[in-house]
N, C-alpha and C positions, 0 to 999 in steps of 0.2 A: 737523621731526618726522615720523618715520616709524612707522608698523605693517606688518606684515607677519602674514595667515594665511593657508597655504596660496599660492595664487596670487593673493591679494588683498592691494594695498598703499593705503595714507591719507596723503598728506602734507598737509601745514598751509601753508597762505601764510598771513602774518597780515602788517599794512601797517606792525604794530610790531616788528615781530622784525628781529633785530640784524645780519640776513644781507638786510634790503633795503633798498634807496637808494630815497627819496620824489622823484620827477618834477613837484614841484611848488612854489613859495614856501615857506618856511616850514612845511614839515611838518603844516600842520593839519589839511588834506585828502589823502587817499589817491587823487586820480586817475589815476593811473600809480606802480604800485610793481614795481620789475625785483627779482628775485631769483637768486642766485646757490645751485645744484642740482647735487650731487655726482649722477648719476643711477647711476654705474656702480657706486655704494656701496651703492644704495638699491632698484634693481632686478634681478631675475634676468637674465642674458641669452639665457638660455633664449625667451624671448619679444620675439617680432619689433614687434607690436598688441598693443594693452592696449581693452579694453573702459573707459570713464569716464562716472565722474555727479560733480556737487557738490552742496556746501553752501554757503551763503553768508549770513554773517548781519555785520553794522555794529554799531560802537557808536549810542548814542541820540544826536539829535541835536538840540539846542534849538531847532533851527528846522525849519520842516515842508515836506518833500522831496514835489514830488507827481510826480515824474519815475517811468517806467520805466526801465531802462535793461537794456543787454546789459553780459555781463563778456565781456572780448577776452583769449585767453590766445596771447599770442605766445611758441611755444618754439623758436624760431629757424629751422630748416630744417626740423622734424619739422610733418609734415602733420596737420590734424585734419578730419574725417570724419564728417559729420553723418548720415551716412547716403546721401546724394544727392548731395552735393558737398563741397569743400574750404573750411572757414573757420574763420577766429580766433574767431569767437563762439563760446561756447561755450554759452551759454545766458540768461534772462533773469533780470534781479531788481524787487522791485517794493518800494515805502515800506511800510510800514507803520504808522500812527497811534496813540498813546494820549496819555492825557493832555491829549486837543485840540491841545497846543502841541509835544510831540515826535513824530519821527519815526525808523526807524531803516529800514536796507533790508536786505532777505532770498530766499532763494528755498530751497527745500527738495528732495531728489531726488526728489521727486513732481511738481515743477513744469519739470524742463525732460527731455527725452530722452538716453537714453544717446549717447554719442559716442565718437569710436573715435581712436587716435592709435600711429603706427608710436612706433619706442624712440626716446627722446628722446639727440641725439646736440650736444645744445646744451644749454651748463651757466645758461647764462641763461634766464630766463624770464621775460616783461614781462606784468604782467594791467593794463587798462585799464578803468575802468568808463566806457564809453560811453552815449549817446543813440541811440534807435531810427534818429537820422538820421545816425548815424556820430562826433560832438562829443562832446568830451569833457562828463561829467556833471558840473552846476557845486557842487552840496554832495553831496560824498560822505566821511562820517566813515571813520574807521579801520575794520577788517573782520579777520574771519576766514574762511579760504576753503577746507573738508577738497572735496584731489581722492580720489578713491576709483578707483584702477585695479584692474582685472581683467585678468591678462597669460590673452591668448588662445593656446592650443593649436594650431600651423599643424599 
């Protein structure tokens, strides 16, 4: 799923949509979902960098996640740019609690920094939700993930 206003576009990763392959047993957990991204359908090529933030929010999870973790968005040779230097992480996500006994995981664009990525010239795209320590996160439910680019003006 795409939007588009002006110079601002939203796609969707989501770990159930019918365009990703699950990296993992049994489909119950979403710890590595690759996706397959027509980019030259979906972007101007007028822009070389795209300004990015996300969203990230899980389904509920019956059991209680007390992990942080990073999302890793691997888009094949396309660099990403935190500002300082070059890495897959893209930003943080954290549990969240109710019910005592569920948990679900989230981070909002208020919680991580924008990040910058050249045009994506790779139709693949693998997000990983990792551990602070690089491992993969061991319950992580299904997700939805809006990336929000800003194609920058060179």
């Amino acid at each position: 799923m795409l939007t588009n206003k002006n110079n601002r576009y939203t796609v969707l990763f989501c770990s159930r949509n019918s365009n990703a392959t699950i990296n993992n047993a049994g489909g119950a957990i979403a710890q590595s979902v690759t996706y397959n991204v027509n980019w030259d359908a979906l972007l101007d090529k007028k822009y070389s960098r795209f300004c990015c933030q996300f969203v990230f929010k899980s389904e509920n999870n019956a059991s209680v996640i007390l992990q942080n973790g990073f999302v890793n968005m691997n888009f094949g040779t396309v660099s990403i740019f935190d500002g300082q230097s070059m890495n897959q992480n893209i930003g943080t996500i954290y549990p969240i609690a109710f019910n005592g006994t569920n948990t679900f995981l989230s981070s909002t664009n208020n919680d991580n920094n924008d990040f910058y990525i050249n045009y994506p010239n790779n139709r693949t795209v693998t997000i990983n939700i990792n551990t602070f320590a690089g491992t993969a996160l061991t319950i992580v439910p299904h997700y939805a993930l809006y990336l929000s680019l800003q194609g920058i003006d060179d």
